[in-house]
Each structure stands twice: as C-alpha cells, then as structure tokens.
Backbone atoms as SQL, in Angstrom:
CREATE TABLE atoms (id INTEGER PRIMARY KEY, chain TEXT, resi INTEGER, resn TEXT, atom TEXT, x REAL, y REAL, z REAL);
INSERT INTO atoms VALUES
  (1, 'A', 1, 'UNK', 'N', 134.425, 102.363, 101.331),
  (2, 'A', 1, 'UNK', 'CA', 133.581, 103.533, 101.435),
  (3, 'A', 1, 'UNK', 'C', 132.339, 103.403, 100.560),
  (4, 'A', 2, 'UNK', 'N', 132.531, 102.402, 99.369),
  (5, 'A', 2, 'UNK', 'CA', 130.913, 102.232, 98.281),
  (6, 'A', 2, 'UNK', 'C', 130.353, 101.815, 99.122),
  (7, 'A', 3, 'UNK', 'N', 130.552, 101.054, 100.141),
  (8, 'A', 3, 'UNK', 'CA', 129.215, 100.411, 100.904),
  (9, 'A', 3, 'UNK', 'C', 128.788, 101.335, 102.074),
  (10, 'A', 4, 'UNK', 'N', 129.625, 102.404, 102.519),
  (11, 'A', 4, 'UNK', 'CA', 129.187, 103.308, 103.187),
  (12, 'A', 4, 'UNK', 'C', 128.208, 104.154, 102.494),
  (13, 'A', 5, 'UNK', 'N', 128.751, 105.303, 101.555),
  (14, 'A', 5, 'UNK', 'CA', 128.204, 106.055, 101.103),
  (15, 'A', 5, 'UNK', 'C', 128.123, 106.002, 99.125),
  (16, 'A', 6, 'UNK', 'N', 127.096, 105.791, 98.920),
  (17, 'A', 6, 'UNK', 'CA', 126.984, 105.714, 97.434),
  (18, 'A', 6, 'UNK', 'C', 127.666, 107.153, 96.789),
  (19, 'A', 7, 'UNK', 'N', 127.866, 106.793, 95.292),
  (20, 'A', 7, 'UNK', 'CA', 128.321, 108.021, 94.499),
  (21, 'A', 7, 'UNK', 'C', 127.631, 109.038, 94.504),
  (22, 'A', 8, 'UNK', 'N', 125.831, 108.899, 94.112),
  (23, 'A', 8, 'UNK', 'CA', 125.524, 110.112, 94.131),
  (24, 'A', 8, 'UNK', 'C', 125.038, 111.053, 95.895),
  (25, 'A', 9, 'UNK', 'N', 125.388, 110.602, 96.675),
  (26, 'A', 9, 'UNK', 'CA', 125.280, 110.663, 97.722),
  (27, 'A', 9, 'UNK', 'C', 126.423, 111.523, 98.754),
  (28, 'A', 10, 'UNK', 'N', 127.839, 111.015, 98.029),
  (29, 'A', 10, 'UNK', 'CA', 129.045, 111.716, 97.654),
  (30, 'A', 10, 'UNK', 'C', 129.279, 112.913, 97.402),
  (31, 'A', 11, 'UNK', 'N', 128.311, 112.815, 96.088),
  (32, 'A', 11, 'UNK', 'CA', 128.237, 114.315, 95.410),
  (33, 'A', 11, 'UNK', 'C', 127.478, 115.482, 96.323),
  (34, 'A', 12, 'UNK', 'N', 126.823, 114.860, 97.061),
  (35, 'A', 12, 'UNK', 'CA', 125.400, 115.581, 97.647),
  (36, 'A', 12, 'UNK', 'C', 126.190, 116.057, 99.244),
  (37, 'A', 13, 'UNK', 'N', 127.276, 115.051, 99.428),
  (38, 'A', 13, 'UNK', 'CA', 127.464, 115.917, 100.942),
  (39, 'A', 13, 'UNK', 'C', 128.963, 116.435, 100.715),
  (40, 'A', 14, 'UNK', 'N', 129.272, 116.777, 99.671),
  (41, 'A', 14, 'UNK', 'CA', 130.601, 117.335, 99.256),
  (42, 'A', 14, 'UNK', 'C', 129.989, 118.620, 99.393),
  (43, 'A', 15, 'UNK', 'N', 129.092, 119.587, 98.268),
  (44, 'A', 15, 'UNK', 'CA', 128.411, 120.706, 98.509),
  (45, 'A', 15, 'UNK', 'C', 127.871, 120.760, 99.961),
  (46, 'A', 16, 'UNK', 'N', 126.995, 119.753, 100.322),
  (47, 'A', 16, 'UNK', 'CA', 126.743, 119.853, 102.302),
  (48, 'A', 16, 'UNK', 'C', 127.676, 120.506, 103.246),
  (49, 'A', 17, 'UNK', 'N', 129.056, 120.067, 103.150),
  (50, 'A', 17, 'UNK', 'CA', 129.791, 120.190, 103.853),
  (51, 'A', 17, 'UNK', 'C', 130.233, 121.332, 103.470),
  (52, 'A', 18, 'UNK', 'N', 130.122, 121.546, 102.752),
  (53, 'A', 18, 'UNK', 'CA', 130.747, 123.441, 102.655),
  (54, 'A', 18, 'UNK', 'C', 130.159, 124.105, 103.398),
  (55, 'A', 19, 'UNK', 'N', 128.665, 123.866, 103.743),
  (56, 'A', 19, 'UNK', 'CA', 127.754, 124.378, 104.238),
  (57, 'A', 19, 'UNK', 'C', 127.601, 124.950, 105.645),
  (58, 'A', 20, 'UNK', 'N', 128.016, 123.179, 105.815),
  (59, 'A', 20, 'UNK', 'CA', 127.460, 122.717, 107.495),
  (60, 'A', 20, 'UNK', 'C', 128.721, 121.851, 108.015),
  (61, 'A', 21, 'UNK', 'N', 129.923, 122.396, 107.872),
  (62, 'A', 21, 'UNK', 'CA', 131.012, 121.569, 107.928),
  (63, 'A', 21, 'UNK', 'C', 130.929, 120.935, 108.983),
  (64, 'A', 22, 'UNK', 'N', 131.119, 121.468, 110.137),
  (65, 'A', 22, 'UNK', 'CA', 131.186, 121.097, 111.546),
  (66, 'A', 22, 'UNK', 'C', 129.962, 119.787, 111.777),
  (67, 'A', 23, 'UNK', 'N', 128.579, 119.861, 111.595),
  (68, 'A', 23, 'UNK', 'CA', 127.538, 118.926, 111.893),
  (69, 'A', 23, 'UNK', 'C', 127.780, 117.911, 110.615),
  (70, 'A', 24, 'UNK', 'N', 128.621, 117.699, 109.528),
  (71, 'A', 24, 'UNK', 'CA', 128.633, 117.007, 108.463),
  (72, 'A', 24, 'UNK', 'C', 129.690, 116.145, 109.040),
  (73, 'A', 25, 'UNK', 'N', 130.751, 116.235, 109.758),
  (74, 'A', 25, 'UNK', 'CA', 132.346, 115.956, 109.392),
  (75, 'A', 25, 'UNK', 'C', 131.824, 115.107, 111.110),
  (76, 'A', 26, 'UNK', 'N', 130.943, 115.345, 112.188),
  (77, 'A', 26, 'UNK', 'CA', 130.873, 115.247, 113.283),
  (78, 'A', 26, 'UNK', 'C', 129.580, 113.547, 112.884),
  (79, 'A', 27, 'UNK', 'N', 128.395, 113.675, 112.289),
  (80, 'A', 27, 'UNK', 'CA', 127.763, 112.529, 111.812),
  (81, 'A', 27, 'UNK', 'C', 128.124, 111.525, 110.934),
  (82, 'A', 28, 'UNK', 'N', 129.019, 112.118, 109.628),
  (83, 'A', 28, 'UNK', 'CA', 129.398, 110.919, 108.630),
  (84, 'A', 28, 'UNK', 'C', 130.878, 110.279, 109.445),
  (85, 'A', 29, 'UNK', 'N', 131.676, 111.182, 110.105),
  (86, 'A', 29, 'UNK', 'CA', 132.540, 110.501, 110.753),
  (87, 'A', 29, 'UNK', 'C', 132.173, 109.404, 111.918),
  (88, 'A', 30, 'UNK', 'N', 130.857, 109.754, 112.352),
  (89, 'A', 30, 'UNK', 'CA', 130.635, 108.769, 113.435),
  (90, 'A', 30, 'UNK', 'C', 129.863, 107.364, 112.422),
  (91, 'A', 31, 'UNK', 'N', 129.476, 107.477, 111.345),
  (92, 'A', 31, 'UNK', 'CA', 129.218, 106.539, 110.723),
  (93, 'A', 31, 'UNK', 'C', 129.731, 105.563, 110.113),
  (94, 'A', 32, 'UNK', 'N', 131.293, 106.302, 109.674),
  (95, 'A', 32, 'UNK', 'CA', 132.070, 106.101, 109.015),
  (96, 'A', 32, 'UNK', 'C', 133.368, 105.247, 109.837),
  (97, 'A', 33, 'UNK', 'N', 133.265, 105.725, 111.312),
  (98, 'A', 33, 'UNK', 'CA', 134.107, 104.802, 112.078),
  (99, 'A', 33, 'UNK', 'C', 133.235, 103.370, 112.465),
  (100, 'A', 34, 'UNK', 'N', 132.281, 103.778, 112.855),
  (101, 'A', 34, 'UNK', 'CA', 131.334, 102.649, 113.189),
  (102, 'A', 34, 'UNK', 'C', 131.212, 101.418, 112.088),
  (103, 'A', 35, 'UNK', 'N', 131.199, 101.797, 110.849),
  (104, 'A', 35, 'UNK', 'CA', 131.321, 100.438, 109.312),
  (105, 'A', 35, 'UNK', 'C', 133.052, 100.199, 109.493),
  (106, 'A', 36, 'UNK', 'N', 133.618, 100.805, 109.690),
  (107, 'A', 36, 'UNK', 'CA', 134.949, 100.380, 109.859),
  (108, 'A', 36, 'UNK', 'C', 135.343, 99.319, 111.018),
  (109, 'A', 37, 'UNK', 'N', 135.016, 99.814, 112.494),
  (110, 'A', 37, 'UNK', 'CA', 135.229, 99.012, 113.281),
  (111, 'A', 37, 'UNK', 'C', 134.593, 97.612, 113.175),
  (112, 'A', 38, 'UNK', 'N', 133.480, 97.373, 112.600),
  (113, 'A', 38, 'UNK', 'CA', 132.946, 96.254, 112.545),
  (114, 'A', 38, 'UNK', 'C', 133.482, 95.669, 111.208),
  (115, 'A', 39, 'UNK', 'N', 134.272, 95.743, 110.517),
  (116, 'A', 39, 'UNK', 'CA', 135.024, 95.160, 109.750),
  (117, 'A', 39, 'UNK', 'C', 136.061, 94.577, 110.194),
  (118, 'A', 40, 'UNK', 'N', 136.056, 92.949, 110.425),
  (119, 'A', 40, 'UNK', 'CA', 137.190, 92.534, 111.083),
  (120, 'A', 40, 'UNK', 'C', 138.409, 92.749, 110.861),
  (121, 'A', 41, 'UNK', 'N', 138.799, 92.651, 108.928),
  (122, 'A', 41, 'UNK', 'CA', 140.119, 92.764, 108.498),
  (123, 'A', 41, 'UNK', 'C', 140.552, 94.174, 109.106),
  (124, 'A', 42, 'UNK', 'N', 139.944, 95.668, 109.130),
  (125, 'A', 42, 'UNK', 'CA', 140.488, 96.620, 109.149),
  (126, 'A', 42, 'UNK', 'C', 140.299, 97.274, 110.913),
  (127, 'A', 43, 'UNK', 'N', 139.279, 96.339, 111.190),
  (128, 'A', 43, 'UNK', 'CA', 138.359, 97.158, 112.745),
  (129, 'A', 43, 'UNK', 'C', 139.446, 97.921, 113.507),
  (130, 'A', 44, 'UNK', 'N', 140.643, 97.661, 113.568),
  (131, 'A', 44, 'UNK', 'CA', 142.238, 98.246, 114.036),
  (132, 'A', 44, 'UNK', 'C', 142.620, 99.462, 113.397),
  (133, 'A', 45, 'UNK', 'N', 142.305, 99.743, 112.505),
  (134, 'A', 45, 'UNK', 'CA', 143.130, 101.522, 111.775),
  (135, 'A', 45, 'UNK', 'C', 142.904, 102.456, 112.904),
  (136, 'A', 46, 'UNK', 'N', 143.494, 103.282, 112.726),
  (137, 'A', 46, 'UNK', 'CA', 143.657, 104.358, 114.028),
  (138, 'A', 46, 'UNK', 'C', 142.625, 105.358, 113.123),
  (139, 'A', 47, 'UNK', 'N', 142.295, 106.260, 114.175),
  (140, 'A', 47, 'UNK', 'CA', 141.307, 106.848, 113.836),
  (141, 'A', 47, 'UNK', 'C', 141.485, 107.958, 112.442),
  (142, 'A', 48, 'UNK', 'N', 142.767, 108.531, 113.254),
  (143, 'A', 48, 'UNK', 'CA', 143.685, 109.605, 111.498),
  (144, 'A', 48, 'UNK', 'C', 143.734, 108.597, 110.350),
  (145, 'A', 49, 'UNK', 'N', 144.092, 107.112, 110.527),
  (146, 'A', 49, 'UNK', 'CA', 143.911, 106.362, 109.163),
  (147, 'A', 49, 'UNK', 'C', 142.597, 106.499, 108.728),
  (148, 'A', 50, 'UNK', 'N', 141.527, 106.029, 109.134),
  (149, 'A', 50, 'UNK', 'CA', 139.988, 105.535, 108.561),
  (150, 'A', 50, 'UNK', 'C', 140.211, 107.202, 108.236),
  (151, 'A', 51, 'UNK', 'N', 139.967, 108.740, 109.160),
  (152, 'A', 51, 'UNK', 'CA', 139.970, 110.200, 108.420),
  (153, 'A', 51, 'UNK', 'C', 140.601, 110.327, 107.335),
  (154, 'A', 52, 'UNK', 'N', 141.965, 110.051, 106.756),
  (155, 'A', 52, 'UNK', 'CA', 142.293, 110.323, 105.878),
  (156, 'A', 52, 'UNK', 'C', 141.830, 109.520, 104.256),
  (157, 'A', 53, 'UNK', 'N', 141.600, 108.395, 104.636),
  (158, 'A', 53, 'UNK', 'CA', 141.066, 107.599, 103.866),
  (159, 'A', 53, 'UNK', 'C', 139.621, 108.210, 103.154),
  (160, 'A', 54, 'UNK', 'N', 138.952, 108.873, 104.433),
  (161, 'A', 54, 'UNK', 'CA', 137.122, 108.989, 103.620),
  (162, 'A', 54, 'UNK', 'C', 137.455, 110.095, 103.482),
  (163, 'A', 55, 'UNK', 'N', 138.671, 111.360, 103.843),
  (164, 'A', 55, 'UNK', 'CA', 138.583, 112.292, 103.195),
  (165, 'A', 55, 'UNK', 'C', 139.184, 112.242, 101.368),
  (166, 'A', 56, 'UNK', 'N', 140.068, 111.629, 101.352),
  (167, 'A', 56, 'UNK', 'CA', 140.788, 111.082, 100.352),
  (168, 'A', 56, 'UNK', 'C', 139.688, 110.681, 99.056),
  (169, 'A', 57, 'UNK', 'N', 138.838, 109.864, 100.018),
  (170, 'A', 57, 'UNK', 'CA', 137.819, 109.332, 99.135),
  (171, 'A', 57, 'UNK', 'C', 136.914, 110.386, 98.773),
  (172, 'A', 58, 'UNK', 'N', 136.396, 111.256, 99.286),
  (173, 'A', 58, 'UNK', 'CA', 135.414, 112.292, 99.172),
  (174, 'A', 58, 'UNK', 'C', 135.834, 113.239, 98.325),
  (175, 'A', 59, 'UNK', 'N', 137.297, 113.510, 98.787),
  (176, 'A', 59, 'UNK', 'CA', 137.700, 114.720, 97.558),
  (177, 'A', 59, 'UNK', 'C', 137.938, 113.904, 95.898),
  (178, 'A', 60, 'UNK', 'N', 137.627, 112.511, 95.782),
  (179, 'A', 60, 'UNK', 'CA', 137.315, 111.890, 94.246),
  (180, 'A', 60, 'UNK', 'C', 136.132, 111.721, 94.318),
  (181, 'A', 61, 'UNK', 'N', 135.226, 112.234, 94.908),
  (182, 'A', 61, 'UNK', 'CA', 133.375, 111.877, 94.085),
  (183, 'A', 61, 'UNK', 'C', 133.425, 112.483, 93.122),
  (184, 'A', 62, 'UNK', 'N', 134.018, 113.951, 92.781),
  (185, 'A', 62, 'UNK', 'CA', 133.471, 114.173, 91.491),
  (186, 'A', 62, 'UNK', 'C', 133.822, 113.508, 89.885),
  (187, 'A', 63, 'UNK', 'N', 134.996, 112.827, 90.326),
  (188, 'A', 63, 'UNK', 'CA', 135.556, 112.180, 89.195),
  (189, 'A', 63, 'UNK', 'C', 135.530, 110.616, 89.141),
  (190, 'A', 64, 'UNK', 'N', 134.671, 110.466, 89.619),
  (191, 'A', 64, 'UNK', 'CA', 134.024, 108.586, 89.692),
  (192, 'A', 64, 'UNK', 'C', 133.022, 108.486, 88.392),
  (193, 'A', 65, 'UNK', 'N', 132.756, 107.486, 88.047),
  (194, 'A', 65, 'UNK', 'CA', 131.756, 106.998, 87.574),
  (195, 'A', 65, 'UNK', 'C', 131.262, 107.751, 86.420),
  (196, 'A', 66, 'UNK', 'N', 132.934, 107.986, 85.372),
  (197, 'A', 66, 'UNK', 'CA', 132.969, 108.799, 84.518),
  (198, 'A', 66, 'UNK', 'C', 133.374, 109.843, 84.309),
  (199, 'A', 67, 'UNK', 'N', 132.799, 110.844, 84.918),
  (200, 'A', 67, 'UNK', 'CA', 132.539, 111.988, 85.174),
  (201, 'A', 67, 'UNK', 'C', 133.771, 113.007, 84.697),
  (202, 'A', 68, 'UNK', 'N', 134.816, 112.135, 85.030),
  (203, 'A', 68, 'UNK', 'CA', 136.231, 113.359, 84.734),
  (204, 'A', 68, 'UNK', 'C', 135.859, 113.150, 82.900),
  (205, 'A', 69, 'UNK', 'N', 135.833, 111.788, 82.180),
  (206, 'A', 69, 'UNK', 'CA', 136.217, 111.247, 81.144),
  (207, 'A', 69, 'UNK', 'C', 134.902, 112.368, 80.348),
  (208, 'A', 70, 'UNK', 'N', 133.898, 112.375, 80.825),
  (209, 'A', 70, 'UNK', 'CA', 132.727, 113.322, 80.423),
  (210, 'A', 70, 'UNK', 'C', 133.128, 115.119, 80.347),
  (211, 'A', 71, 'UNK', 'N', 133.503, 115.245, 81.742),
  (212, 'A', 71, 'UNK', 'CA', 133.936, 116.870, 81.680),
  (213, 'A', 71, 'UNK', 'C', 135.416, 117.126, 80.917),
  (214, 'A', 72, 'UNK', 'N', 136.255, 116.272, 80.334),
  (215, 'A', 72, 'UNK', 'CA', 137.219, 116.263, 79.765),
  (216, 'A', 72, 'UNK', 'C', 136.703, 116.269, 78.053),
  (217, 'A', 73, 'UNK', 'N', 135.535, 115.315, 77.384),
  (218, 'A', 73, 'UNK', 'CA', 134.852, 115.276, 76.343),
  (219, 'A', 73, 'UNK', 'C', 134.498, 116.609, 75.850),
  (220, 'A', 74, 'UNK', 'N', 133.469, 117.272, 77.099),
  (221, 'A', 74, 'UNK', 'CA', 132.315, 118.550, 77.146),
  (222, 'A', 74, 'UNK', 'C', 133.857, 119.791, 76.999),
  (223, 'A', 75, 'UNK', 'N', 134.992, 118.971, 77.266),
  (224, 'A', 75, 'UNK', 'CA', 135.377, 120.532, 77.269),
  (225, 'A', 75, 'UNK', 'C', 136.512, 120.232, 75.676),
  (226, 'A', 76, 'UNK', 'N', 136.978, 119.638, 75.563),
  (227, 'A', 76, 'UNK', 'CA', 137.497, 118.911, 73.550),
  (228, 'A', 76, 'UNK', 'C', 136.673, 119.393, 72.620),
  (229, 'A', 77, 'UNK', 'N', 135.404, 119.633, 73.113),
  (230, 'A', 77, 'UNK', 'CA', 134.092, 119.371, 72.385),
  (231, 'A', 77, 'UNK', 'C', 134.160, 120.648, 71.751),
  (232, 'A', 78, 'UNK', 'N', 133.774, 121.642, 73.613),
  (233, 'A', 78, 'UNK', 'CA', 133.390, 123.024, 73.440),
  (234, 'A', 78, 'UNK', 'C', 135.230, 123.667, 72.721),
  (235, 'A', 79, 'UNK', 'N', 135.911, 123.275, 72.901),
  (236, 'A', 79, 'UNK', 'CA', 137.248, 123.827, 71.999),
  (237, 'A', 79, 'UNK', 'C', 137.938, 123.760, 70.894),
  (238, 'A', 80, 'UNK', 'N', 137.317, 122.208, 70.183),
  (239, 'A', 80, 'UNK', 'CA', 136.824, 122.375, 68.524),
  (240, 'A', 80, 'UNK', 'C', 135.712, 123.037, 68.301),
  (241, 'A', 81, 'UNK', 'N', 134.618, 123.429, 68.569),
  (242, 'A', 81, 'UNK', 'CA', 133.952, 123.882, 68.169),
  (243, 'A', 81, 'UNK', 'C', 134.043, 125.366, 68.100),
  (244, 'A', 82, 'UNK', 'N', 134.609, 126.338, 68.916),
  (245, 'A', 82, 'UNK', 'CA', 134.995, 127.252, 69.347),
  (246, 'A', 82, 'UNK', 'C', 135.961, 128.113, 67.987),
  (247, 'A', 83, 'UNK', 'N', 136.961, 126.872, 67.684),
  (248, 'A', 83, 'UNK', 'CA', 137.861, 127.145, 66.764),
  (249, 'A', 83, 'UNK', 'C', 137.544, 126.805, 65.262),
  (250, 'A', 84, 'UNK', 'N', 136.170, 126.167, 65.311),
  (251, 'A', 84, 'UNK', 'CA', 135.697, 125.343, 63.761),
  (252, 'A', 84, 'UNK', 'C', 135.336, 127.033, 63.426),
  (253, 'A', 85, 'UNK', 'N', 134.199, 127.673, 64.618),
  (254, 'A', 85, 'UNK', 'CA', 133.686, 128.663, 63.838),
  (255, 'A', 85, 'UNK', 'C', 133.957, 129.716, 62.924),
  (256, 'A', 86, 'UNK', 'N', 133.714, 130.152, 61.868),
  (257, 'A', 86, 'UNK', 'CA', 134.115, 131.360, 61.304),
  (258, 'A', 86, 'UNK', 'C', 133.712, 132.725, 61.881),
  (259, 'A', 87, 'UNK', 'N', 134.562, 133.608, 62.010),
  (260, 'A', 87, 'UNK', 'CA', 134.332, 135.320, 62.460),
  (261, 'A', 87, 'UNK', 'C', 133.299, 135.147, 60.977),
  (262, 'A', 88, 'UNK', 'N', 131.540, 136.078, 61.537),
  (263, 'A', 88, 'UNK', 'CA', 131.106, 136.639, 60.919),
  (264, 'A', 88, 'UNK', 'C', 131.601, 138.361, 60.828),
  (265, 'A', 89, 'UNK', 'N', 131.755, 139.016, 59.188),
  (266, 'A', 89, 'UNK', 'CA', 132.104, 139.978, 59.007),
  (267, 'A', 89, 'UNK', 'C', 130.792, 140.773, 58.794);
C-alpha cells in the first residue's frame, strides 16, 4: 500500500472519506485493485482480500511514522505537568 498511497496522503483521505464516502471508497478502490492486479506475486487475491487489507491499512495512518509514539509523549507530558503544578491560593 506505501507504493500506492503515501502517509501523508493517508491522513488526507481518512478525513475525505468521512466526507465523500461513497466517491472515495468507489476511486481509491479502483486504484487500489488495479496496483494489485499487476503485481504478479499477489495479482490473484480476491477482491474482499486486497478490501480488507487497504482498509486495515487505512485505519493505521494515524499511527505510522511515529505519530502514536508522539501523541503518547504530548500526552505523559501534558500529565506531569498537570500534576507538577501547585493550586494557587
């Protein structure tokens, strides 16, 4: 799927598709079978295989390329800090 659709690209039709589900799920799927079939090792998966696969893959864009390890930091961060502070009286 990296050579289909890049990460930040991922990110960009995850929000899309909330949108415009039907015209999103109807173009990246026709794109998405088309890089598949021309892949000799796999060109055979049935069509529910290659779907479950790029959905599989899509519902992890947000946690690629860091991102969980970052929003897991931002939130350690914000919950020592939270608890360092003193109540002003």
């Amino acid at each position: 799927m990296t050579s289909v659709v890049s990460h930040p690209l991922a990110l960009q039709l995850i929000g899309w598709a909330k949108e415009k589900k039907q015209a999103f799920r109807l173009c990246l799927k026709e794109v998405i079978f088309k890089a598949v079939r021309r892949n000799p090792e796999i060109h055979k998966a049935t069509d529910n295989d290659i779907e479950k696969c790029a959905k599989d893959w899509l519902r992890g864009a947000s946690d690629r390329n860091g991102a969980r390890k970052l929003r897991y930091m931002r939130a350690a961060a914000a919950a020592s800090s939270s608890t360092t502070e003193m109540p002003e009286e």
